[in-house]
C-alpha positions in Angstrom: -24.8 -35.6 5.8 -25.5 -32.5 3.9 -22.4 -29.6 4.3 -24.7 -26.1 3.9 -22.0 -23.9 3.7 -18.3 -23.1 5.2 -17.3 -20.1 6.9 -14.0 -18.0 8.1 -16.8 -16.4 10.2 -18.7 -17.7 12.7 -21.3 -14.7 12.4 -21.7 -15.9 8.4 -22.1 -19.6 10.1 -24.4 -18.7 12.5 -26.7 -16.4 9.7 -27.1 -19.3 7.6 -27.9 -21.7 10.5 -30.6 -19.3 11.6 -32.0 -18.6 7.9 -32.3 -22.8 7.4 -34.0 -22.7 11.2 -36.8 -20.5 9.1 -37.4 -23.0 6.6 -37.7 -26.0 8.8 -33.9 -27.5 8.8 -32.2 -28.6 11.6 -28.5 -28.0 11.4 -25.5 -27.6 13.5 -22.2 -26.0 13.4 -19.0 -27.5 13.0 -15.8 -25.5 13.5 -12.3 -26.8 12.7 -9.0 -25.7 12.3 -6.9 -26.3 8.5 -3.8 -25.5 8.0 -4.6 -22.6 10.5 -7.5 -21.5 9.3 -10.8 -21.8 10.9 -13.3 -22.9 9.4 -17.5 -23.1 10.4 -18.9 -25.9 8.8 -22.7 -25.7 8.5 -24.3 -29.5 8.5 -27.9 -30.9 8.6 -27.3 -34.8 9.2 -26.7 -37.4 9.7 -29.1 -38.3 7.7 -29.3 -42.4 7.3 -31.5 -43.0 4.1 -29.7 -41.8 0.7 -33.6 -40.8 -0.8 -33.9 -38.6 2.0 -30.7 -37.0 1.7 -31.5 -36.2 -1.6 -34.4 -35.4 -1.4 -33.4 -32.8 1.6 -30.6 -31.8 -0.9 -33.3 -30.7 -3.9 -35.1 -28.6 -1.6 -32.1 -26.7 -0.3 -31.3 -26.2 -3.6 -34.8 -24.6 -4.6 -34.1 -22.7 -1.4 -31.0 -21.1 -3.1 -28.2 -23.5 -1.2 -25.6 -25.0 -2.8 -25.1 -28.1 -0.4 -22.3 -31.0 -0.6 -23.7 -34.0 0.3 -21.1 -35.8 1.9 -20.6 -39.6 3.6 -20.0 -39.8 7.3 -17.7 -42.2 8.0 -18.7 -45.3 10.5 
């Protein structure tokens, strides 16, 4: 799984989800609760094959994204 961005905001969340929706990525939005803050996770995943998660990772990147990629657990 790839982690986009976080966000206090769910607007901010919700921007960034669109603006990957224009280039082609699928993502979704996660929000949780830490220590009482709220947080809006944006994630594009799971995404099963490590080259392609890479690969998905270098483009983001080149898209001006800063992404985390991150292991889901099974």
């Amino acid at each position: 799984m790839l982690q986009v961005g976080s966000y206090g905001a769910a607007a901010d969340a919700d921007r960034t989800q669109a603006s990957l929706a224009l280039l082609g990525f699928e993502s979704h939005v996660q929000r949780t609760t830490l220590e009482g803050k709220v947080f809006n996770r944006v994630r594009i995943g799971p995404i099963s094959d490590l080259d392609a998660a890479n690969r998905t990772q270098r483009q983001l990147r080149a898209a001006g994204y800063d992404p985390l990629l991150m292991q889901v657990p099974k």
